[in-house]
C-alpha positions in Angstrom: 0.0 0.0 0.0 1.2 3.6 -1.1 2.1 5.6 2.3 1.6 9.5 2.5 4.9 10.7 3.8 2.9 13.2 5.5 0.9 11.1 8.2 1.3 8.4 10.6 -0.9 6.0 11.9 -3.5 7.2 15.0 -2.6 4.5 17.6 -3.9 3.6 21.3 -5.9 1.2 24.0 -9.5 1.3 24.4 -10.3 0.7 28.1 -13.9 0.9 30.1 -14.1 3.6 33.2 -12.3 1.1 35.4 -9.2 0.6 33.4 -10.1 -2.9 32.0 -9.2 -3.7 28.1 -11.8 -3.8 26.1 -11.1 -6.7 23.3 -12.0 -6.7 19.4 -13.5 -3.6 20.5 -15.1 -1.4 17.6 -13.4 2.0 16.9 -13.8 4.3 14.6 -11.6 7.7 14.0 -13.6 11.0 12.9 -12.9 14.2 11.7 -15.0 17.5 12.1 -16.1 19.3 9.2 -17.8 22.2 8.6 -20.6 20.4 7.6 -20.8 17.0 9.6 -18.1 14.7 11.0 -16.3 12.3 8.4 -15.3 8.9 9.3 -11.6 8.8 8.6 -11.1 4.9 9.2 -12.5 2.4 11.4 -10.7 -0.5 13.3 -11.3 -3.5 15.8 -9.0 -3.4 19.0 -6.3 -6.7 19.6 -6.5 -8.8 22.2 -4.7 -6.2 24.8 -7.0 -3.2 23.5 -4.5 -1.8 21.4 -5.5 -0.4 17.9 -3.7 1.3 15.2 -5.4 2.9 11.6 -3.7 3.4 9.1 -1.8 6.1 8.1 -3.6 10.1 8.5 -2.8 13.7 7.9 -2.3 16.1 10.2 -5.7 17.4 12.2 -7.5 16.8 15.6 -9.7 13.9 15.1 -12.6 12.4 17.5 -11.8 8.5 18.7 -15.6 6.9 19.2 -15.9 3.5 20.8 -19.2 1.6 20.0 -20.6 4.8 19.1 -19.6 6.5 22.1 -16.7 9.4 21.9 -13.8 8.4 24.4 -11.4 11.1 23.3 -10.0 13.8 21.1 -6.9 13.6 19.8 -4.5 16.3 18.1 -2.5 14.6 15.5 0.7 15.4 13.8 3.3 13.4 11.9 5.9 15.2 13.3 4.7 16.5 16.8 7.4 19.6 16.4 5.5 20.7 13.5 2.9 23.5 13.2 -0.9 22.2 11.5 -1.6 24.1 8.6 -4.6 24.8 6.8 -5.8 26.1 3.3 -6.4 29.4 4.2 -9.9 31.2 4.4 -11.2 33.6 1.7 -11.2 35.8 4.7 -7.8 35.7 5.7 -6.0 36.1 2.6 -6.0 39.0 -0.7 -8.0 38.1 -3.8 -6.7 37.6 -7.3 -4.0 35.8 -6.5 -2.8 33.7 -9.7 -1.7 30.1 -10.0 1.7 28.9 -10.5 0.9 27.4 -14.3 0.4 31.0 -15.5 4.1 31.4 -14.3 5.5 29.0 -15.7 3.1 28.4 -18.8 4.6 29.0 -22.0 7.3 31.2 -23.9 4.7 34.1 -24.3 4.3 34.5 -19.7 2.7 37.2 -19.5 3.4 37.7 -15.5 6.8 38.4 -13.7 7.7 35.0 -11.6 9.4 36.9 -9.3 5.9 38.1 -7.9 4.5 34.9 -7.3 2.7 34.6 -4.3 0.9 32.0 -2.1 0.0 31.8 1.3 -0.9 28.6 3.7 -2.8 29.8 7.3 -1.0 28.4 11.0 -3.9 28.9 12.5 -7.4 27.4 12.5 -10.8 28.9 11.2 -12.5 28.5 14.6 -10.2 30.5 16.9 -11.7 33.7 17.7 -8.9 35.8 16.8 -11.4 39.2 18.3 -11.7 37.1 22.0 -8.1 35.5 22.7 -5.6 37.2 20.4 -3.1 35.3 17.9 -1.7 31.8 18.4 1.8 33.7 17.7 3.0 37.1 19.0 2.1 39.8 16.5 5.1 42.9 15.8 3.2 46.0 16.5 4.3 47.8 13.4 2.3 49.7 10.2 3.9 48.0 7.4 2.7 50.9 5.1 4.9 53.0 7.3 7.3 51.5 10.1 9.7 48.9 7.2 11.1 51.7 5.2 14.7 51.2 5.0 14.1 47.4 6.9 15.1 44.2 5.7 11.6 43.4 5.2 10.7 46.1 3.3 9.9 44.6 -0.2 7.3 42.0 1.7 5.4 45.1 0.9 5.9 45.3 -2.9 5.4 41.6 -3.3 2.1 41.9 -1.3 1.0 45.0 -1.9 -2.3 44.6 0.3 0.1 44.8 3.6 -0.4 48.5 2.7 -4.0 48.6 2.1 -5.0 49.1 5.5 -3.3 50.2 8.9 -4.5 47.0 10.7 -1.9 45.0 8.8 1.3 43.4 10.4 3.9 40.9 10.9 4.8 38.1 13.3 7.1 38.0 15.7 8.3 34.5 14.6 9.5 33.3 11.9 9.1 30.1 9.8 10.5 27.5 8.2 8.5 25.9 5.2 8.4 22.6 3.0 6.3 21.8 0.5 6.8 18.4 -0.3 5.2 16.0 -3.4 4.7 13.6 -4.6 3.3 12.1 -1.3 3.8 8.2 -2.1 7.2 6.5 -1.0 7.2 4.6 -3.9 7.6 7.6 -6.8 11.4 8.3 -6.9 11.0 11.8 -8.4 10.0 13.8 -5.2 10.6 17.3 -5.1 10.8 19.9 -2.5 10.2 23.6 -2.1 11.8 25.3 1.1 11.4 28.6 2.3 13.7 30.0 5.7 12.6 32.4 7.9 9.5 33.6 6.6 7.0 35.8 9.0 3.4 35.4 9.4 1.2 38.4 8.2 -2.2 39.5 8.6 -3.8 40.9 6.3 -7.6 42.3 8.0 -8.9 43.3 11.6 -9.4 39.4 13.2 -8.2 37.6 10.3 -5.9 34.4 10.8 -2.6 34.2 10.6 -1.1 33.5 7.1 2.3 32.7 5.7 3.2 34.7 2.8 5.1 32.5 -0.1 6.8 33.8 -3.0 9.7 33.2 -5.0 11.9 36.1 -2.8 11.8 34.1 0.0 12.4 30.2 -1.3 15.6 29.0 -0.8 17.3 27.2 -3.6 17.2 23.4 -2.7 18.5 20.0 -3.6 21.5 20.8 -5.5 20.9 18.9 -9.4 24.0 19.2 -10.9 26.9 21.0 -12.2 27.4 21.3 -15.8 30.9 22.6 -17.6 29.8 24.0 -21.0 31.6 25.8 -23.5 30.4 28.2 -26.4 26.8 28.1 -25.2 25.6 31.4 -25.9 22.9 33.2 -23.9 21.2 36.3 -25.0 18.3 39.5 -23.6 15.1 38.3 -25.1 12.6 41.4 -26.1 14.7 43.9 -24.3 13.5 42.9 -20.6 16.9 43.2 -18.6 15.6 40.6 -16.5 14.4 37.9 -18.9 16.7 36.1 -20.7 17.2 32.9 -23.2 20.2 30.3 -23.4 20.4 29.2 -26.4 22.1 25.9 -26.5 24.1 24.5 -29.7 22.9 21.2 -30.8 25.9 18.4 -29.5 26.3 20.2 -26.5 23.0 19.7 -24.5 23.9 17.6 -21.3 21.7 15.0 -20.3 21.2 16.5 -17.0 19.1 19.2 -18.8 16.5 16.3 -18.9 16.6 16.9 -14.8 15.1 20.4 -15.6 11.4 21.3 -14.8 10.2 24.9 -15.0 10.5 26.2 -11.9 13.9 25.1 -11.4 16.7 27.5 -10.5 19.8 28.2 -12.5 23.5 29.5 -11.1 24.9 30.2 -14.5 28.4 31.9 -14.6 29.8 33.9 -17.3 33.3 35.8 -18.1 35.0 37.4 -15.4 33.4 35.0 -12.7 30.1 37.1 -12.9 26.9 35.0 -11.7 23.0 35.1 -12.9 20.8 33.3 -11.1 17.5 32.6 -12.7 14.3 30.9 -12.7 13.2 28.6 -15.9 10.0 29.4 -16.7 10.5 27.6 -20.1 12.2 25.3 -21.6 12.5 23.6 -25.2 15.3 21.1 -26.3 17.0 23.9 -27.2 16.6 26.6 -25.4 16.2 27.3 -21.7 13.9 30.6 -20.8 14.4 32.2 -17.2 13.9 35.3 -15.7 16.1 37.1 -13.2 16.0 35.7 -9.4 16.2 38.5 -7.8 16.1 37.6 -3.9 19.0 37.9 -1.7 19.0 33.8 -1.5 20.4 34.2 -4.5 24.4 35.5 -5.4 22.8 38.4 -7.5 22.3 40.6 -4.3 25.9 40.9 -3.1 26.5 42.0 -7.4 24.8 45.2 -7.9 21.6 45.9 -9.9 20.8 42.6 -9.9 19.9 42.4 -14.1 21.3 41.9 -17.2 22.1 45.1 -18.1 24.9 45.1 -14.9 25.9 41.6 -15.9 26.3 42.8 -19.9 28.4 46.1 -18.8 31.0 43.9 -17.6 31.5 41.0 -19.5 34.1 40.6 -22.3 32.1 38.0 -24.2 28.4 36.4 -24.3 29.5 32.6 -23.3 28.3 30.9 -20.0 31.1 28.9 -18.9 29.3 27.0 -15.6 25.5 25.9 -14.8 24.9 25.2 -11.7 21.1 23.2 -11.2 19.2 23.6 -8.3 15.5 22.1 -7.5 13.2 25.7 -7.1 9.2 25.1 -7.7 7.4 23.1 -10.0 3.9 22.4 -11.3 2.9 20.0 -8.5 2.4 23.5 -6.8 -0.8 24.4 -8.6 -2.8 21.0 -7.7 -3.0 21.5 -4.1 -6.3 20.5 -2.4 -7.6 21.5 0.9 -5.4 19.3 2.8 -2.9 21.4 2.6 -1.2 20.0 6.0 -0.6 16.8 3.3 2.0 18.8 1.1 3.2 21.6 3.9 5.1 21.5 6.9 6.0 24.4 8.7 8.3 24.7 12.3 9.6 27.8 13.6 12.9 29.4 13.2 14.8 29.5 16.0 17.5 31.2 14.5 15.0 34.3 13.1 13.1 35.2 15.7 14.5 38.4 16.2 12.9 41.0 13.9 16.8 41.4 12.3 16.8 37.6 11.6 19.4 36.8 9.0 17.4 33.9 7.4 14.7 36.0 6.3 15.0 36.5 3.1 13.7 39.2 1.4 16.2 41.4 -0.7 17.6 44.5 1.2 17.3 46.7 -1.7 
């Protein structure tokens, strides 16, 4: 049977009000909905009361024993984990786009650099109004209070921070996976990590989201490095931060097969000068990307970080090194409502000063 990497089994003894086992016991594991409780799975205690179901996502589930509830139960795969949740039209900005329009053809129309996503830490039935936030909350006006910050360009990516004085920041940070496919036996999985990324909120009493984007994922699972020669890259339609490779035929590396859009490229040219990028394209013959322009990325500690900088000191056209490293991918844009399935998300210890160094959101 095909095992979600994500769960783990709910496991325990059923016992009557006196502490006796009850044997071949019936039990059956629920989950709340918004509109009724869903049986999850149903089992039949051992001969020492013990059961065990099979494997289930994160979520606080309801343990009934012939028809009677005995407990509730918060589950987690990994206990040091936070729950997440698809977050509530509520909580979150409208129009945000999915990644396929990103990443969908030659002709993308949208810059992938302001991608954007967000996954909630905290559940639609707190009320937010009565007891607060399940995480401290940075008293600041992000319209007014991160000019000149570190975080400033949280703003620009997600422009609706400055829509209304009641939005702000969290005190803590996160760390965020996004894992798929979610069966052991596929060999191709894939990760997305972000590092140090705060929690906003968006509205008066809304929950607690975690703003994704591509300024704040962290280049992961190092691909490969590739020594080419002669392989020319050149501007495409005058955008200094979209660009083409153009590779001759004889001299397109297998590894290139690796390649999904999404991916990110370290590609270095004459006089040790770097561009990283993010593939957005990709034909046997050409590689499209656009400019990655996050400080995770070496293009931060360059300059201007676009092609124009790069161009102005160059002595010739040729990439000499690629460097491939695992960024997003389509998997991204399937995600159902169990988001808790494809996320996890922990806090940074090492960020949870508002001057954390793993946040990473360009200076400039």
């Amino acid at each position: 049977m095909a095992t979600n990497l994500r769960s783990r089994p709910i496991e325990g003894y059923i016992t009557d009000n006196a502490g006796n086992i009850l044997r071949n016991a019936d039990v059956v594991i629920k989950e709340d909905t918004p509109n009724s409780a869903v049986v999850i799975d149903s089992v039949k205690s051992d001969d020492d009361g013990y059961f065990i179901s099979r494997p289930i996502k994160n979520g606080v589930y309801d343990i009934y024993e012939s028809g009677v509830r005995v407990f509730r139960q918060y589950h987690s795969a990994n206990p040091t984990l936070i729950q997440c949740y698809n977050p509530g039209i509520n909580n979150v900005p409208t129009g945000t786009r999915p990644f396929a329009d990103y990443v969908g053809s030659a002709d993308v129309v949208y810059d992938i650099n302001q991608y954007r996503y967000y996954i909630q830490v905290e559940p639609e039935a707190i009320d937010i109004s009565t007891y607060g936030h399940i995480f401290p909350v940075w008293n600041i006006d992000p319209q007014v209070d991160l000019s000149g910050h570190e975080f400033q360009k949280i703003t620009t990516i997600h422009p609706e921070l400055t829509t209304s004085n009641v939005s702000r920041l969290t005190h803590t940070r996160f760390d965020i996976e996004f894992f798929a496919p979610l069966y052991s036996q596929n060999t191709t999985h894939r990760k997305i990590r972000w590092s140090g990324v705060p929690g906003a909120i968006f509205y008066e009493d809304s929950r607690i989201v975690i703003p994704l984007d591509y300024y704040s994922i962290v280049r992961n699972h190092y691909l490969h490095n590739i020594n080419v020669s002669n392989t020319t890259w050149s501007v495409w339609g005058g955008d200094q931060e979209r660009l083409v490779i153009n590779l001759p035929d004889g001299s397109i590396d297998s590894a290139y097969d690796d390649l999904v859009k999404g991916d990110i490229l370290e590609l270095t040219v004459a006089n040790g000068l770097k561009i990283w990028c993010i593939i957005y394209y990709k034909t046997t013959t050409q590689i499209w990307g656009r400019i990655w322009k996050s400080s995770n990325s070496g293009m931060a500690a360059q300059g201007t970080p676009d092609l124009s900088y790069v161009k102005a000191r160059v002595s010739n056209m040729n990439i000499s090194n690629v460097k491939m490293f695992q960024g997003m991918f389509s998997g991204l844009s399937n995600l159902t409502s169990s988001v808790g399935e494809f996320f996890s998300v922990q806090e940074n210890q090492a960020a949870q000063n508002m001057c954390g160094e793993a946040y990473s959101y360009d200076r400039a």
